[in-house]
ZADOVEX-853535 format. One record per residue (C-alpha): residue number from 1; z, x, y; residue in three letters. Coordinates in nm, 4 decimals, always signed. Each point is the difference from the previous one (the first is absolute). Example, Ala and Ser with C-alpha at 12.3 -4.5 7.8 and 13.67 -1.06 7.14 Angstrom:
<pts>
PT  padren         Z         X         Y  nuba
PT       1   +0.7800   +1.2300   -0.4500   ALA
PT       2   -0.0660   +0.1370   +0.3440   SER
</pts>
This chain:
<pts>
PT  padren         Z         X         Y  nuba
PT       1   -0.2397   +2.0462   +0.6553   UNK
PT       2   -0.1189   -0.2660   -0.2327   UNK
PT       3   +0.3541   -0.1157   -0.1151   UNK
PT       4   +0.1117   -0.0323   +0.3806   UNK
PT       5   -0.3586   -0.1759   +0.0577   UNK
PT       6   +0.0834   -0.2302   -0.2592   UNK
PT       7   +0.3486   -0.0918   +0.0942   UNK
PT       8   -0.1181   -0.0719   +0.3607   UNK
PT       9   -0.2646   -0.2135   -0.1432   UNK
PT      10   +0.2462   -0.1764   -0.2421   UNK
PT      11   +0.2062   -0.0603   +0.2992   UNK
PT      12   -0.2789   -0.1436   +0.2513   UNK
PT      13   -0.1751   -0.2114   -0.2930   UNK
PT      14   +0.3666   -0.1242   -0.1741   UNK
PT      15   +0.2260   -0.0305   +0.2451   UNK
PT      16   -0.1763   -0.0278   +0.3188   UNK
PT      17   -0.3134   -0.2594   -0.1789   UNK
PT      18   -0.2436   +0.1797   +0.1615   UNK
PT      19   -0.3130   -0.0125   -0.2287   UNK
PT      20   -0.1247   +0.3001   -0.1849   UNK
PT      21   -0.3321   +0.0005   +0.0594   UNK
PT      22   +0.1247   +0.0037   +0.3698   UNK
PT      23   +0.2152   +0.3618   -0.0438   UNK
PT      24   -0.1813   +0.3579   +0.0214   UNK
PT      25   +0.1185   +0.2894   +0.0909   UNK
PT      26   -0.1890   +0.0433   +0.3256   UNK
PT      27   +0.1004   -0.3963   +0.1140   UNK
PT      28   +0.2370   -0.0021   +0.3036   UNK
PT      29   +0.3157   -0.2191   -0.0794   UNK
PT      30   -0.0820   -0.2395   +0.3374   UNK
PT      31   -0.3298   -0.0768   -0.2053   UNK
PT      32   +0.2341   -0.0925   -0.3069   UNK
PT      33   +0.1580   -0.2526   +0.2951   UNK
PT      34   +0.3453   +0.1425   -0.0683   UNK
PT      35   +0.2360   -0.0926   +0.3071   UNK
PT      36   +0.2678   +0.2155   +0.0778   UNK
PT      37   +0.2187   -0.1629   -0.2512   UNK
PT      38   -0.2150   +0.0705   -0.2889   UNK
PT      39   -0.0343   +0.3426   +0.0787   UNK
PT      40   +0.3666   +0.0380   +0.0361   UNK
PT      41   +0.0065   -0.1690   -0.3483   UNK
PT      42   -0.2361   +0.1961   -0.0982   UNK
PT      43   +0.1778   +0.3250   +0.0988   UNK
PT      44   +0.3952   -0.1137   -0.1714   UNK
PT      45   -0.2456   -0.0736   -0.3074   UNK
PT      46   -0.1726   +0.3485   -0.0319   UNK
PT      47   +0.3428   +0.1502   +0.0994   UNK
PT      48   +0.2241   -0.1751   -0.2545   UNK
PT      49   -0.2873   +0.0626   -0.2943   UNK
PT      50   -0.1018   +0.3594   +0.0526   UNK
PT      51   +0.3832   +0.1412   +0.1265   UNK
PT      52   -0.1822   +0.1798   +0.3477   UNK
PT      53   +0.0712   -0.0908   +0.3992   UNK
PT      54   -0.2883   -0.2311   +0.0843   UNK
PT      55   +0.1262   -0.2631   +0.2929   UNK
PT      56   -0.2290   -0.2560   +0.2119   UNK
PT      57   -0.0362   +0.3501   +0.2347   UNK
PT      58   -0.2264   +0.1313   -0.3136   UNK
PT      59   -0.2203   -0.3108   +0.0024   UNK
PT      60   -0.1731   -0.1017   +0.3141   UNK
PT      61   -0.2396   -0.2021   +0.0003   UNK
PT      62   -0.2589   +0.2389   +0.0513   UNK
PT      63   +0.1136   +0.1864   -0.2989   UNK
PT      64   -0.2679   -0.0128   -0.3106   UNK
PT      65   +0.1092   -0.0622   -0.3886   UNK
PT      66   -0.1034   +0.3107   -0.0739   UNK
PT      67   +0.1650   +0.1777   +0.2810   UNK
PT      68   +0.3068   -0.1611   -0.0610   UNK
PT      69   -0.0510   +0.0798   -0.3603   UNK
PT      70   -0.0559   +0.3664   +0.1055   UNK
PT      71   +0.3452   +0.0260   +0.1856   UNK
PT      72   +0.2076   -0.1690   -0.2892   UNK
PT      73   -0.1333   +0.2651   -0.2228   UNK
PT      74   +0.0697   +0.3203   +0.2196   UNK
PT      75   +0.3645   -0.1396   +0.0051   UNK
PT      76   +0.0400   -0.0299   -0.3553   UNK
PT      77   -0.1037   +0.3657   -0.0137   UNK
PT      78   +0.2017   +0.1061   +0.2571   UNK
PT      79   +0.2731   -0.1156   -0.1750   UNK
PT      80   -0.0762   +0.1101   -0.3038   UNK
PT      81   -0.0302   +0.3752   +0.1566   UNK
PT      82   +0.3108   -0.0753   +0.1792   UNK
PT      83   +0.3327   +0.1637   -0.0897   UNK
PT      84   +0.1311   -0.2352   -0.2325   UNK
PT      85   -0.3027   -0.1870   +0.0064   UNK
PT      86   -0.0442   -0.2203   -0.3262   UNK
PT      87   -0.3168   -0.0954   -0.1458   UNK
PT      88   -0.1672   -0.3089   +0.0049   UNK
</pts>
């Protein structure tokens, strides 16, 4: 999980501005004071850089980093295992 760890974290500290030392994988995103705009950012984001479904459904804001982290990365597997699946 740590390249899906780090690409939510790249995400939430570069795009989003929210500081670094503020991001850990068992922070909520409501304590990262993400509205429901930034997490629906945050969602198109992940989606667009890691190729898996992830929409503002995925990303409540109860949801932790590392949770959300967690999902992201049992998608890209399940596509990889996937008929047809490609690899990252």
């Amino acid at each position: 999980m740590p390249g899906v760890y780090d690409a939510v974290f790249g995400v939430l500290t570069g795009t989003l501005a929210v500081p670094p030392a503020e991001v850990g994988p068992q922070r909520q995103l409501d304590a990262l004071h993400l509205d429901s705009l930034a997490r629906a950012e945050l969602a198109l984001t992940l989606k667009e850089l890691l190729g898996v479904p992830c929409s503002d459904h995925d990303v409540p804001a109860t949801a932790t980093v590392g949770g959300l982290a967690a999902l992201l990365d049992d998608r890209l597997a399940d596509r990889t295992r996937a008929p047809g699946g490609e690899a990252p």
